[in-house]
N, C-alpha and C positions, 0 to 999 in steps of 0.2 A: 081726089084730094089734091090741093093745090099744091104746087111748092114753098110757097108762103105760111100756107096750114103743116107742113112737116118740119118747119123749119120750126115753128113758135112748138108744137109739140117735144120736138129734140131738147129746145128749150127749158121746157117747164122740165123735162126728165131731170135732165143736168142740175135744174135749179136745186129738184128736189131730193137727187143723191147728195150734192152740197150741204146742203142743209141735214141732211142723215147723218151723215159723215162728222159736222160737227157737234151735233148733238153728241153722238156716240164719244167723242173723244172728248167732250164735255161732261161724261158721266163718268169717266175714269179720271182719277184726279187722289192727289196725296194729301190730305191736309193735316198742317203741321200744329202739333200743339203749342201751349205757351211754354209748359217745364213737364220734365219727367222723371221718375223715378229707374233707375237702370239697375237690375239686379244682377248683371251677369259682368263676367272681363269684357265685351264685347258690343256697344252701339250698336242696335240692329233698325232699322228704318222704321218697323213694325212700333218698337220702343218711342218714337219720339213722333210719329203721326198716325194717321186714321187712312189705312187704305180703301179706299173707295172704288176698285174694279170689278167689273161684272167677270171677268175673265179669270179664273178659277188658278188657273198656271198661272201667270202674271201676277194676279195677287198673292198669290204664295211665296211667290221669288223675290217681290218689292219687299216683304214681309218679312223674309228673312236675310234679307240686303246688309253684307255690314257695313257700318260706316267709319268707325273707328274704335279707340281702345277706351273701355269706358273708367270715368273719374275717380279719380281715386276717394280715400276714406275721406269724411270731412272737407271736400273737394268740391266745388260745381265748375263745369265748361259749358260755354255753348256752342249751339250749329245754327246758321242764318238762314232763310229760304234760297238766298241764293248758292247758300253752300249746297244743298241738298240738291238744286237743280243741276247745278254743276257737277257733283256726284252721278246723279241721272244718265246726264249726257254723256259723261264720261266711259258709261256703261253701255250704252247705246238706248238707251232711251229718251228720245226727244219729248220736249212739252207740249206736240202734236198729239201725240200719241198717251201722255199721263201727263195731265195738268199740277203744278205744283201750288197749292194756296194755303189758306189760314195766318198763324202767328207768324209775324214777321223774324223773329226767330226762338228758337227752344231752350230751354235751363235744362240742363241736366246733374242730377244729383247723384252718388250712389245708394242704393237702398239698402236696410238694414239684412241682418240676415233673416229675422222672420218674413221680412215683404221678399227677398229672396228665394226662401220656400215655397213661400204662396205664388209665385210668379211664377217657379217652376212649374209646377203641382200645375197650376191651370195652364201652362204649355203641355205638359207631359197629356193632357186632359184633350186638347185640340191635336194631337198627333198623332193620324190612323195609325192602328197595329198593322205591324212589317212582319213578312215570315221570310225566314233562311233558310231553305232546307229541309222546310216543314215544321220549324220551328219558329214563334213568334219571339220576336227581341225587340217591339216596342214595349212600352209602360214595364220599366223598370223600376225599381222603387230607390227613392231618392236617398241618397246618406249626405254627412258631413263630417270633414275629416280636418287635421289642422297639420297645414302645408306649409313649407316656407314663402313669405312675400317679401319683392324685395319692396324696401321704402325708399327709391329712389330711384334715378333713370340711372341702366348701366348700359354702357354702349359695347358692341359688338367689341371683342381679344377685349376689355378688362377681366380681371382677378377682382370675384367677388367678395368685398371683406366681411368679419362680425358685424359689425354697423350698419351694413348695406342691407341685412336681410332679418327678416322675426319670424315666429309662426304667426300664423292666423287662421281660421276657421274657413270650411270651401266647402260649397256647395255640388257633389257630384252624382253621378248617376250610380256610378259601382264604382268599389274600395280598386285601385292599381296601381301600378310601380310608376307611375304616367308624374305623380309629384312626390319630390322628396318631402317625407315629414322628418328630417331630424337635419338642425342646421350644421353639422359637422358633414355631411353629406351635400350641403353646397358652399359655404365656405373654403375659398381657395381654390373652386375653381373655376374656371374662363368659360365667359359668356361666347354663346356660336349667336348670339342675334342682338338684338338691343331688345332691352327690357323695360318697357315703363314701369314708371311708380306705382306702388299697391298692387302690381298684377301677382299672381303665384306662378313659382318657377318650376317650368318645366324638365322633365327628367332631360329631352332633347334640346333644352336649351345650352345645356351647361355641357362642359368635357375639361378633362385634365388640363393645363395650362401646359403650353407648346415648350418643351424644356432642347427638343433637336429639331434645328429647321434645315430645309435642303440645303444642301451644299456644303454642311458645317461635315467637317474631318470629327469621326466617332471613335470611340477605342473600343474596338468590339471582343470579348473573350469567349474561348471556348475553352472545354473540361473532356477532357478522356480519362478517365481513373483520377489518379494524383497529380495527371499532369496538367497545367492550365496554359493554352498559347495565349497571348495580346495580341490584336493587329490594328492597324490606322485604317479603315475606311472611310467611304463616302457615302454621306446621308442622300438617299433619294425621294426622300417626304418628308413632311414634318410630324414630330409624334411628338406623345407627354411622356409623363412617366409611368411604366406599365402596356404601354402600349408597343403596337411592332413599326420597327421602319424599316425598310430593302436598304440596304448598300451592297455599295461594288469597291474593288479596289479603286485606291485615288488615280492611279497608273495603270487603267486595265489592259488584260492584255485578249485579244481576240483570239476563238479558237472557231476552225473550221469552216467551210462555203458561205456561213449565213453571218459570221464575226459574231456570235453569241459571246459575252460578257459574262466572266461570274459573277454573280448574284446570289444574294441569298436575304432573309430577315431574320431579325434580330431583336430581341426584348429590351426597351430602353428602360434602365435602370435608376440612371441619374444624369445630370448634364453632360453633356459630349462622351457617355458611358452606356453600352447594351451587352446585354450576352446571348449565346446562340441557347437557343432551345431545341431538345427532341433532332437533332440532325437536319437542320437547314428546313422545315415543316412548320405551319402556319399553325397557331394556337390559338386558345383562347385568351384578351388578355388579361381576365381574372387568376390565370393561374399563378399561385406564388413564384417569388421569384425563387433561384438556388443558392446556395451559398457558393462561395467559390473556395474551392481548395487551395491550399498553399502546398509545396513552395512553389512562386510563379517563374516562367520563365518564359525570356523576351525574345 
């Protein structure tokens, strides 16, 4: 064989991985609808195009890819194809590797709560049984329960008001303490994230609203019998009320090799106001508060 003939050989190989190569990355490809129906809080890639991959892992993943927080009641948003590519990429999937086509971009609406159901039901339907332990915990059976929403975007440290939030009907897997259903249970208090409009609130979203922040001077009381002391400390975290926060004297004074500070926590009560619980011991902080005795002294 000549050198000429291994060379044009090499060639055709080459040509012809090329051409493998793109076919293949040609057969994987997202294609995006014109509008879609969304039944969940949540835009999932699956929800707004036609996955089109032979690769079983990959398609699973683009599938349940989320994209963002889905529309509210009475609402439609869209997503453009280049929004979606750009998502892709984002994630580390270039347009080499999953081609992005179809409608130029998507409506999304949200769906009632029966296309709700039915959208679960046929996901809960595509999602092999899982076991734990030797017990299976896929295919649960679906409930619906009515959760506080709020109707309106709250941003992270506001105080959620009456107005801010209603019940409304939620589609879940099993009953849990995960949403409050009673709105005196989120009213009043402080958002830990921002919330969009129509979503339901989560148990972890919300917390007592920060009534002692660090640094602020506390009037901390303790109780022995009938006797009750006052002192002035210093907040070392921020807490609500009900909750615990450490202070130390405002003027500490160090004791021994390692200059160890007293410290202790403390139950806050009310504004710049906690009392010692249990002897200096971390509690729960469901526990009522105590009453304090009189007569006080300073």
């Amino acid at each position: 064989m000549t050198i000429a003939t291994l060379i044009r050989s090499l060639l055709s190989i080459m040509v012809a991985l090329v051409i493998s190569t793109a076919a293949m990355a040609q057969s994987s490809q997202v294609v995006l609808k014109s509008s879609s129906m969304i039944g969940g809080p949540l835009v999932r890639l699956g929800d707004v195009a036609d996955i089109e991959v032979q690769d079983s892992n990959l398609r699973e993943e683009l599938t349940d890819m989320e994209l963002m927080p889905a529309p509210g009641k009475d609402h439609s948003t869209y997503l453009t194809i280049n929004d979606i590519r750009s998502i892709l990429a984002a994630r580390g999937i270039s347009s080499d590797k999953v081609a992005v086509t179809g409608s130029n971009r998507v409506r999304m609406e949200a769906a009632s709560i029966e296309e709700t159901i039915e959208n679960a039901a046929v996901t809960a339907k595509r999602t092999p049984r899982r076991t734990f332990g030797g017990q299976v915990v896929g295919d649960r059976p679906l409930e619906i329960m009515t959760v506080a929403h709020v109707v309106r975007n709250v941003r992270r440290g506001e105080v959620i008001q009456a107005s801010d939030v209603e019940l409304r009907e939620l589609t879940v897997i099993r009953r849990d303490d995960s949403y409050p259903s009673a709105l005196h249970n989120v009213v009043g208090k402080e958002a830990t994230r921002t919330i969009s409009a129509d979503l339901p609130v989560s148990a972890k979203d919300i917390r007592e609203p920060i009534i002692v922040h660090r640094n602020d001077v506390v009037t901390v009381y303790a109780h022995a019998g009938n006797v009750v002391v006052r002192r002035e400390m210093l907040a070392l975290n921020d807490a609500g009320v009900r909750e615990l926060v450490e202070v130390q004297p405002i003027e500490p004074k160090h004791y021994g090799r390692a200059r160890q500070v007293e410290r202790f926590q403390a139950q806050v009560t009310g504004p710049g106001e906690a009392i010692v619980l249990g002897g200096h011991v971390k509690v729960p902080t469901s526990k009522p508060l105590m009453a304090l005795p009189q007569p006080e002294i300073n």
